[in-house]
GUNULUM-664647 format. One line per field, with one value per residue: x, y, z of N, C-alpha, C in turn; residue number from 0; residue in one letter. Coordinates in steps of 0.02 Angstrom, whole numbers. Layout:
// residues N
nx	[X, ...]
ny	[Y, ...]
nz	[Z, ...]
cax	[X, ...]
cay	[Y, ...]
caz	[Z, ...]
cx	[X, ...]
cy	[Y, ...]
cz	[Z, ...]
nr	[NUM, ...]
rest	[a, ...]
// end
This chain:
// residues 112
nx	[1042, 910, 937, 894, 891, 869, 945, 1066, 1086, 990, 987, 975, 806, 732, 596, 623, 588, 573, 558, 529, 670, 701, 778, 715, 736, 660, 635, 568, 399, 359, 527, 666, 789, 937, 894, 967, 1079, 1049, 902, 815, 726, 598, 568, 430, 340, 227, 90, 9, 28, 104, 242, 271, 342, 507, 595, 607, 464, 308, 158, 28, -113, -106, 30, 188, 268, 361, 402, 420, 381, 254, 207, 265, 296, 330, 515, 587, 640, 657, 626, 643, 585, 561, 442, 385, 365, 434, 392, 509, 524, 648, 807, 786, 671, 479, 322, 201, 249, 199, 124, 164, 338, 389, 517, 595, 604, 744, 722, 845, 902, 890, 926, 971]
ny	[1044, 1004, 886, 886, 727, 657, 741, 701, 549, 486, 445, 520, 559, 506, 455, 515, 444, 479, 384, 349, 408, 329, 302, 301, 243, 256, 244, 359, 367, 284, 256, 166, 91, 77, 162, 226, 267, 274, 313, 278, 326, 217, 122, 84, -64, -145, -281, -456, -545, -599, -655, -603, -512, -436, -555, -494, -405, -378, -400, -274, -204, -232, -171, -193, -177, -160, -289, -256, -146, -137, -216, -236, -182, -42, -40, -160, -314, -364, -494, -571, -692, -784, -684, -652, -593, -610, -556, -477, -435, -337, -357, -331, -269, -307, -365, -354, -407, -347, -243, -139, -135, -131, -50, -155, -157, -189, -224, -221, -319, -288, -358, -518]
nz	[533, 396, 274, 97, 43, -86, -158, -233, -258, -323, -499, -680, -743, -630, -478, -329, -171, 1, 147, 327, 358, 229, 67, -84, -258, -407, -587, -702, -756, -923, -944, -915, -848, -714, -569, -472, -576, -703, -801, -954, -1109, -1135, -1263, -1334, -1344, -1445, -1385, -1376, -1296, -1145, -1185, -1282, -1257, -1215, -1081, -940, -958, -946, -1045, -1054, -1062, -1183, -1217, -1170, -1008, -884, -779, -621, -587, -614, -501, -381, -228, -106, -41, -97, -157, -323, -435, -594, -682, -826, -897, -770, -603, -461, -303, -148, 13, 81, 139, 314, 325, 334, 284, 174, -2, -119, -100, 32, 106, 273, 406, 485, 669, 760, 919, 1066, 1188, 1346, 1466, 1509]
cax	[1004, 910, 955, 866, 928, 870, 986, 1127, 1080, 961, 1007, 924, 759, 706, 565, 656, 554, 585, 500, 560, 742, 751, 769, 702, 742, 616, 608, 482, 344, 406, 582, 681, 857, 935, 868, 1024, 1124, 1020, 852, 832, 680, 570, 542, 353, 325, 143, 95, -54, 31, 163, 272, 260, 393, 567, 580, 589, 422, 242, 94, 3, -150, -67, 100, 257, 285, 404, 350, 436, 385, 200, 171, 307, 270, 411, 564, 574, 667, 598, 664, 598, 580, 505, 393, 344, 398, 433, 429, 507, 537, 719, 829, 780, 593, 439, 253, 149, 305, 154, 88, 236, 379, 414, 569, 592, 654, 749, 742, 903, 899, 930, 922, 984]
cay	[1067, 936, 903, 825, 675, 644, 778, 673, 497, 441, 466, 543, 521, 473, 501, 521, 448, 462, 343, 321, 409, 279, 317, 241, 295, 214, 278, 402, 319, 273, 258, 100, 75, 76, 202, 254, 263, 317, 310, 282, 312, 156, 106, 30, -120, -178, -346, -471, -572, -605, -694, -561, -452, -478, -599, -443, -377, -424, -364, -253, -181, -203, -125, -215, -132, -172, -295, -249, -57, -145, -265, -240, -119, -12, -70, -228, -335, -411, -559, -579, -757, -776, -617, -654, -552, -614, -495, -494, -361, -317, -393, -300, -242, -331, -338, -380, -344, -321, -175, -123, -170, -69, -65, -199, -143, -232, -219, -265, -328, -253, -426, -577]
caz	[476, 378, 187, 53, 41, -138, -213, -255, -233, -403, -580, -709, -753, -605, -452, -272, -129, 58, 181, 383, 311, 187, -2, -154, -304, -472, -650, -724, -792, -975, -917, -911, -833, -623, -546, -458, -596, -758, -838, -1035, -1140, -1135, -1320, -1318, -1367, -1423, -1393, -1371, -1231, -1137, -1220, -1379, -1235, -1169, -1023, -903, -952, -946, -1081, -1005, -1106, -1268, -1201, -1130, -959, -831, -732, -545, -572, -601, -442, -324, -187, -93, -13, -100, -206, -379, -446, -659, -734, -881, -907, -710, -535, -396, -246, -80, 48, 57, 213, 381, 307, 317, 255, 99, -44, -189, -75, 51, 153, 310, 433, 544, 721, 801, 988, 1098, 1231, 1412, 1517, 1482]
cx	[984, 927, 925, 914, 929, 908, 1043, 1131, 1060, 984, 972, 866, 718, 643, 603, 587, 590, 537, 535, 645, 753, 727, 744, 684, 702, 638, 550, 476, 374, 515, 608, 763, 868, 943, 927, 1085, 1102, 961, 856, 751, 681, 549, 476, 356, 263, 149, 28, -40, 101, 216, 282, 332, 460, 527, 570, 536, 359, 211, 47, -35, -130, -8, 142, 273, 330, 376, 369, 389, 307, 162, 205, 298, 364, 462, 573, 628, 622, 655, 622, 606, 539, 441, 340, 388, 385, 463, 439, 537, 638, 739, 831, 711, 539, 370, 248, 202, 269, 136, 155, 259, 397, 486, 561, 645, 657, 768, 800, 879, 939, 938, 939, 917]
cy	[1007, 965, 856, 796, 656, 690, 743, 589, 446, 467, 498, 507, 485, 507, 460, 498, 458, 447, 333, 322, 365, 300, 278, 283, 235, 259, 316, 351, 336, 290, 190, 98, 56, 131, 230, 272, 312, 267, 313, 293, 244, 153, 54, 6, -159, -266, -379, -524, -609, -628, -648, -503, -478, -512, -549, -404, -436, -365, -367, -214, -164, -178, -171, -176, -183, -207, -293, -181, -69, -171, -251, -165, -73, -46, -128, -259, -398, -447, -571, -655, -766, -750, -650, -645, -591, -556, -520, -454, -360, -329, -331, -237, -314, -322, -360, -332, -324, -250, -123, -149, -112, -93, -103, -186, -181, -235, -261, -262, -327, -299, -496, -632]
cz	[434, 318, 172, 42, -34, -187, -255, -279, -301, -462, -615, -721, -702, -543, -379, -213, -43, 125, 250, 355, 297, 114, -53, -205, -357, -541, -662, -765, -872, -976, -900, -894, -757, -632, -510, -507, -692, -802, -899, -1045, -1152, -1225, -1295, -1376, -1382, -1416, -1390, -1329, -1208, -1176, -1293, -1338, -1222, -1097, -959, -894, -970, -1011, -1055, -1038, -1161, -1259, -1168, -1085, -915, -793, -673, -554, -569, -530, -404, -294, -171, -53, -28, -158, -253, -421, -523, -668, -784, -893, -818, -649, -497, -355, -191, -39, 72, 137, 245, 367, 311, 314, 204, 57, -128, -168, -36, 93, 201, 350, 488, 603, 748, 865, 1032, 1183, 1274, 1480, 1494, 1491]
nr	[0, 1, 2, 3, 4, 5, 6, 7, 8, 9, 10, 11, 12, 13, 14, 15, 16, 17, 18, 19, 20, 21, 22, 23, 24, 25, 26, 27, 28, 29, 30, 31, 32, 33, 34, 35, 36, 37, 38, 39, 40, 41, 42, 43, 44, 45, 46, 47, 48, 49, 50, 51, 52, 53, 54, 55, 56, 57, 58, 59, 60, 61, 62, 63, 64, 65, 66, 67, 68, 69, 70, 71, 72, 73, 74, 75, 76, 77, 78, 79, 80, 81, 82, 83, 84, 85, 86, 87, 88, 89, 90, 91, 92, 93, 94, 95, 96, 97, 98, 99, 100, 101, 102, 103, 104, 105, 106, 107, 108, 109, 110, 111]
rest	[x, x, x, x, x, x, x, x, x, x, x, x, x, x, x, x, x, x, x, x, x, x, x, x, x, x, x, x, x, x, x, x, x, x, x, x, x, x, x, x, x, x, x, x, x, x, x, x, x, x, x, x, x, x, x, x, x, x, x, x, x, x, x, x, x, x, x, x, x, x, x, x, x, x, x, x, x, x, x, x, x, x, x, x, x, x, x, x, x, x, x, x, x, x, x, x, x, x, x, x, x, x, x, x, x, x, x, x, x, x, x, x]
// end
């Protein structure tokens, strides 16, 4: 029998995806915390450029937004430095990690 998998898995506040049974759990849009664990109301922040946000966010039409939840695609891990993401697809995925990362199979081998 199958089961949603997302019943149990993300925290509040959040939106459940499932991709090649693999999960990924994000925040609702205005929502700011880990996603497995619990979402908070996002207090907005105006600004007129980076540097006006914490180091974790970018200004983003006048607004301080998140910047992984902006550029980083799925399956991926985002890395902040001073109001700037780095993405990179999450060990045993690969692909473009701004757009997405898929599963990398790895075939064994039946011959030496």
């Amino acid at each position: 029998k199958c089961v949603d998998p997302c019943d149990s898995v993300c925290g509040n506040n959040t939106i459940c995806t499932v991709e090649n049974h693999t999960i990924a759990c994000a925040c609702k849009p205005g929502f700011i915390g880990n996603p497995f664990q619990n979402c908070v109301s996002q207090v907005i922040k105006e600004c007129t450029m980076d540097e006006d946000c914490p180091s974790n966010h970018t200004c983003n039409n006048g607004v301080c937004a998140e910047t992984c939840n902006a550029i980083c695609g799925l399956n991926t891990i985002c890395i902040i430095k001073n109001n700037h993401a780095a993405c990179s697809c999450k060990p045993g995925f690969v692909g473009n990690p701004f757009q997405n990362c898929i599963s990398q199979e790895i075939k064994e081998c039946t011959e030496h």
